[in-house]
N, C-alpha and C positions, 0 to 999 in steps of 0.2 A: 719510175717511182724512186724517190731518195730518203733513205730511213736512218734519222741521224736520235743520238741519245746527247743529253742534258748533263753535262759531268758538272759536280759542285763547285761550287770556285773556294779555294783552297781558303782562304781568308776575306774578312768581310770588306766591303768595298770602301773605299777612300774616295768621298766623293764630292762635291758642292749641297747634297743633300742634308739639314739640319731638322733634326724633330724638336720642335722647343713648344712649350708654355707660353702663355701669352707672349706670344708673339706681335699682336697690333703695338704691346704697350711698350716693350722691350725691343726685342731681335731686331723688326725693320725698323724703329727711328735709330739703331745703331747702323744697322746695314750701310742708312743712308748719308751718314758723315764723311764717307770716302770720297762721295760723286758731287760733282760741282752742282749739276740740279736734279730735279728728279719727276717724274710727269707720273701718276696712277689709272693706270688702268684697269677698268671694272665694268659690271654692268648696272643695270637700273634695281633688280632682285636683290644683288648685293650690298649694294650703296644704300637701300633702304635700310638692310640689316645694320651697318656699320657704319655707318656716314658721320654719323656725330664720335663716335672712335677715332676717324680720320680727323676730323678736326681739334678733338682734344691732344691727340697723340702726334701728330704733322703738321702741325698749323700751319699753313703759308704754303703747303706742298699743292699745285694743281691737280683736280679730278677730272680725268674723262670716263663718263660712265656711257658706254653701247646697248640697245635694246637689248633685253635679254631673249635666251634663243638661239636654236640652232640655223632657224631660218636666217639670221641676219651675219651669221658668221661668211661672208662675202665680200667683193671689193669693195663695195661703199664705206663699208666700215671700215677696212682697214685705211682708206685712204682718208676719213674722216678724221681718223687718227692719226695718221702722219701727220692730217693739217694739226692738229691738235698740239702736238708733240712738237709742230713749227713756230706755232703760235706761243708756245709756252719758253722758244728760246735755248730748246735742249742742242746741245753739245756733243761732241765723241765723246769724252768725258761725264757724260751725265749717264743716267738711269731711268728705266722704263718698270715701274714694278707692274706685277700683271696680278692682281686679285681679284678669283674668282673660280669657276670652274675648266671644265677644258677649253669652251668656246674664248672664252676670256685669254688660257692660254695661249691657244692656238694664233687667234690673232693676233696677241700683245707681242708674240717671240717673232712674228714674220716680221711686224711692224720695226720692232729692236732690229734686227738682222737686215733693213730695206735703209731703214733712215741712214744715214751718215755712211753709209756700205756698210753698217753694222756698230751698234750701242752696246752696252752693258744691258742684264733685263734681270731680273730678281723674280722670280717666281713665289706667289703666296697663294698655292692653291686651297679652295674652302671648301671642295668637295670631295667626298673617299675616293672616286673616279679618279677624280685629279692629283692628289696624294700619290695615290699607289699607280698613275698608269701615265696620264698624260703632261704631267709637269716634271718628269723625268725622261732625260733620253734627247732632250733637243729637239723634236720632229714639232716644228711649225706648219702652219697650211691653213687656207680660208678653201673653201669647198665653190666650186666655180664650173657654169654649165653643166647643171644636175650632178655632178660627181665631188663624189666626198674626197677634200683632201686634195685637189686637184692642182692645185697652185699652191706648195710650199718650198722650205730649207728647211739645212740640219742647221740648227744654231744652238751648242747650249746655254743653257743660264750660265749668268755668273752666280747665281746661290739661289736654294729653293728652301722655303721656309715652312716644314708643316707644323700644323696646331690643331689635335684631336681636339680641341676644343670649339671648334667648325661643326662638327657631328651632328651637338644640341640642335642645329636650330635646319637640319636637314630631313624633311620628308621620310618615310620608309621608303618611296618608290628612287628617288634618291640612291639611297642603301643598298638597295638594290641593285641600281645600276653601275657601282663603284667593287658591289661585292662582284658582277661578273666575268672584271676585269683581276678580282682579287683569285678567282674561280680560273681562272686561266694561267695565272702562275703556280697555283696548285699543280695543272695540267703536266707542268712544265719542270717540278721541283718535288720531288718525294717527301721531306721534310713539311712542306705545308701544305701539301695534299693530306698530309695525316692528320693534321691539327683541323682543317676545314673538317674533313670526315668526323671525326672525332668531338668535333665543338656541339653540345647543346641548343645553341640558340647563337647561329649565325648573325642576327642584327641586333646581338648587344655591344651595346657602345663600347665597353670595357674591353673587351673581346678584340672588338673591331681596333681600340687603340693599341693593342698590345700586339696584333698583326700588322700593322701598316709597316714599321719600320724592318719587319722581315721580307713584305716585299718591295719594298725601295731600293730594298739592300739585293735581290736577286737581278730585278730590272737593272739597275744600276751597273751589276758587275757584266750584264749579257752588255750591254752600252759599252760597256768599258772595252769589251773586247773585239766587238763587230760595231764603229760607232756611226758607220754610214750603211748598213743592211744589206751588206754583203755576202752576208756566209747566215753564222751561227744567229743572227739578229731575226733572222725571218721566222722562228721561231714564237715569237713575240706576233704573228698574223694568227694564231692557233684560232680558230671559230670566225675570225673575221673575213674572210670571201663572203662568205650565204651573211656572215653577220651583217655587215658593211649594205649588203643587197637589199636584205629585207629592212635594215635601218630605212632606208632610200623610198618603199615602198607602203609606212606603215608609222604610225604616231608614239612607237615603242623608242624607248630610250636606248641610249648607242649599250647601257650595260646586258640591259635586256634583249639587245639584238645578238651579242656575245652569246652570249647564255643559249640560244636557242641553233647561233650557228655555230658551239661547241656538238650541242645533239645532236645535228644535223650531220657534223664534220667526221663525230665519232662514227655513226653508223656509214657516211664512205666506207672510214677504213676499215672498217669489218668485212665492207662489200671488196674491198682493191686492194687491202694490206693485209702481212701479216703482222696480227694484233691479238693482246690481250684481252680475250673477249670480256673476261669478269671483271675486270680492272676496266675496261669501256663503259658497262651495266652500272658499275659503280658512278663513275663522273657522270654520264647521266643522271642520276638517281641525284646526286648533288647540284646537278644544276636546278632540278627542278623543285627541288628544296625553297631554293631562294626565288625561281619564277610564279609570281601572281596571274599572268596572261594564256589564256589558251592556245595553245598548238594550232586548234583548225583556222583559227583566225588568218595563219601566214599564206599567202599567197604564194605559192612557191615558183607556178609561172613566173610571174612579174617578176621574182627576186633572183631566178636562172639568168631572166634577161640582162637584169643591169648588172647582175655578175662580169657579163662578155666585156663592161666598163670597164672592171679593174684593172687598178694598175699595175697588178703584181702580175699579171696574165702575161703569157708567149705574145711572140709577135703574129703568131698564124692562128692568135685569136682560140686558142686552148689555151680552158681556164685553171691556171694554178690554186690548191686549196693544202692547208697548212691542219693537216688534221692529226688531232692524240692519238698515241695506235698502243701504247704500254706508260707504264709510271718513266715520268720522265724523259719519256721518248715520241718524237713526233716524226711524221712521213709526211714528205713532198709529192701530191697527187696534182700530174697534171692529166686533165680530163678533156675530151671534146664538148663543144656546146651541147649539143643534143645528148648526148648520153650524160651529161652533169643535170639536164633538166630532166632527164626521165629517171633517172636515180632519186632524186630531191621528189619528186611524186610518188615514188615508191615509199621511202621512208617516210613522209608523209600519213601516207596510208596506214605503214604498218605504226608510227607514233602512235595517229587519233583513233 
């Protein structure tokens, strides 16, 4: 077991990260006067919302919009998309913007990173998820042979553009799902673990835009300093082993999968660390704040199993998990199969 602490970063990050205001109408047609062309990637969800945006604001700029969905975040699509990106004539010199949520992400930044042995990529994430977690840091990946993530690179953006004004036209379950990644830098950072505890009403919008750029600015600096997940980066896995697992096994959103393998992860380390235990009761108590879905519902068999998939896991097949153990402070639990699956049925129990 390895029990490391969260020191602040001394000053706020210097980063490719921009929080701006209309952004459709301003920021990206500026962005894109540097790059000789420029190809949009999106999904079908999104393109509904804003399609006629694109066309007022980038006339002439090509869209390729991918099913929306996690399911389709795969080869197909990404290769669809290279065709796409071939067909449209792009360049080293050209640009791939990626607008949309993570999935959109995720494949737009491997696709930028594949083509040419690597493009320019602009990130315009439209969901809190994607704001505060995955349109920062670089980490590309299309999820390939049942396993999340399976096939990516680190590539970062050349500029990430967010606009609280995305927010309006997002679901609460959405909100949700973007708050459990917000819920994990809390984990991770004293300063807005307080304002989370302390906020009123976690899914006001106002709220939610006046946080996002505090965690950009934390992500961003852990990036800055671990930019390939070396050391201090791993961190940044807090709830996601059991998270990632039950994701895999269950029609919960990847924020809600956080959310439940934060609870999950806290009670390990009660069980295998020394930890804060009222400072654990608490982030508990905060996750489940913002969780709509029942506990007994999780399968925690099935979610032990695909754990044994992950990638962050030893070679002799003990599964690493990345669990809160005090404010600020997280422990590296590496666990055998069977006693990780007979733990997770305990806690389990004692949850429901």
């Amino acid at each position: 077991m390895k029990i490391i602490t969260i020191k602040a970063a001394s000053a706020a990050e210097k980063s490719v990260v921009r929080c701006r205001k209309k952004v459709m109408e301003k920021a990206l047609p500026a962005a894109l006067n540097g790059y000789r062309g420029a190809l949009i990637f999106t999904d079908t969800n999104v393109y509904g919302l804003y399609g006629k945006k694109l066309a007022r604001y980038l006339p002439g700029v090509p869209v390729f919009a991918m099913p929306a969905g996690e399911k389709n975040k795969n080869a197909e699509t990404l290769f669809s998309l290279l065709g796409a990106m071939a067909e449209a004539g792009l360049h080293r010199d050209s640009v791939l913007v990626a607008l949309g949520g993570g999935v959109v992400g995720d494949v737009g930044g491997l696709a930028a990173a594949l083509y040419m042995r690597g493009i320019a990529c602009i990130q315009v994430p439209t969901t809190l998820l994607a704001q505060v977690d995955s349109s920062v840091g670089g980490k590309t990946a299309i999820d390939f042979r049942g396993v999340k993530n399976l096939v990516g690179a680190f590539r970062q953006p050349a500029l990430v553009l967010a606009d609280p004004a995305f927010f309006g036209t997002l679901p609460r379950r959405e909100i949700c799902c973007g708050l459990g990644e917000i819920v994990k830098h809390g984990a991770l950072s004293a300063p807005l673990f307080e304002r989370l505890v302390s906020a009123p009403d976690l899914f006001d919008l106002g709220f939610l835009a006046g946080i996002v750029p505090e965690n950009i600015a934390f992500k961003a600096d852990v990036v800055r300093r671990d930019p390939h997940e070396t050391g201090l980066r791993k961190c940044l896995n807090l709830g996601h082993t059991t998270g990632h697992a039950i994701e895999l096994c269950t029609d919960l959103s990847h924020g809600e999968c956080v959310l439940i393998g934060l609870i999950f992860e806290a009670e390990l380390a009660k069980k295998y660390a020394v930890c804060d235990g009222a400072y654990l009761d608490e982030l508990i108590a905060l996750c489940k704040r913002v969780l709509s879905c029942d506990l007994r519902s999780v399968d925690v068999s099935a979610a032990a199993e695909l754990a044994r998939l992950d990638k962050k896991n030893e070679t002799n097949g003990r599964v690493v998990v990345c669990a809160p153990r005090a404010r600020a402070s997280y422990a590296l639990l590496t666990l055998g199969y069977g006693e990780y699956a007979h733990a997770l049925a305990e806690i389990k129990e004692k949850l429901c």
